[in-house]
N, C-alpha and C positions, 0 to 999 in steps of 0.2 A: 457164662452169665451167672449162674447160681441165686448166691444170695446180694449177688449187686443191688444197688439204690441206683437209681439216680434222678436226680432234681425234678422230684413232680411225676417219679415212675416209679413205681413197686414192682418189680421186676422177679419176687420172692416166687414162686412155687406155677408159675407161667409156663408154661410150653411154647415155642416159635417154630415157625417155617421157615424158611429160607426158600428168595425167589432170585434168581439172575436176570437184569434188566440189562438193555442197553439203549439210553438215553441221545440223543441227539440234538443239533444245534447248529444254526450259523452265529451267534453272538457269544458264546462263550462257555466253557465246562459247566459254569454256575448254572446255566439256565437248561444244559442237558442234562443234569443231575435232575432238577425241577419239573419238567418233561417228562419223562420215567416216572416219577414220583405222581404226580399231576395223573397220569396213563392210568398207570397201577391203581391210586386209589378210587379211581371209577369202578372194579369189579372187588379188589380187595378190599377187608375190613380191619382196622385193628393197626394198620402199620404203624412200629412203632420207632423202627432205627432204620440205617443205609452205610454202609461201609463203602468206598468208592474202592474199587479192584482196580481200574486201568481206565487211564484219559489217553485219547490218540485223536487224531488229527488230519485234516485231509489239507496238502497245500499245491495252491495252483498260484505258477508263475514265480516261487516265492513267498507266499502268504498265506496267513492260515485263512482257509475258505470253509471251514465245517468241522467241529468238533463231533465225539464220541467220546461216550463216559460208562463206562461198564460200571455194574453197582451192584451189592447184595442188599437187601432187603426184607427184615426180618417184621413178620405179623407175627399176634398173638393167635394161638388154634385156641377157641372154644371149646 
């Protein structure tokens, strides 16, 4: 990350954490990504990005019944 910008974040001279989430869902990756994120920022402060690691999927009968969305998640450490 360094001396990255990016639009509306000053990412200059920050320190981050990294947290491993995994997100859950019957309706779709979007909304297990949102879930995880939604989770986390009830005890986290500061999060500021999410890199998605791995979407997988649970199928019954043929169809998908239930996503999973593994995510990293980086806060700012004060």
């Amino acid at each position: 990350m360094g001396d990255q910008k990016q639009e509306g974040c000053n990412m200059t001279g920050h320190v981050y954490k990294l947290v491993e989430l995994v997100g859950s869902s019957d309706k779709g990756s979007d909304e297990a990504v949102r879930n995880a994120i939604e989770k986390a920022a009830q005890t986290l402060h500061h999060l500021d990005w999410f890199e998605v690691i791995e979407t997988r999927g649970q199928l019954v009968n043929g169809q998908i019944a239930h996503w999973q969305v593994t995510l990293k998640v980086g806060f700012r450490v004060e």
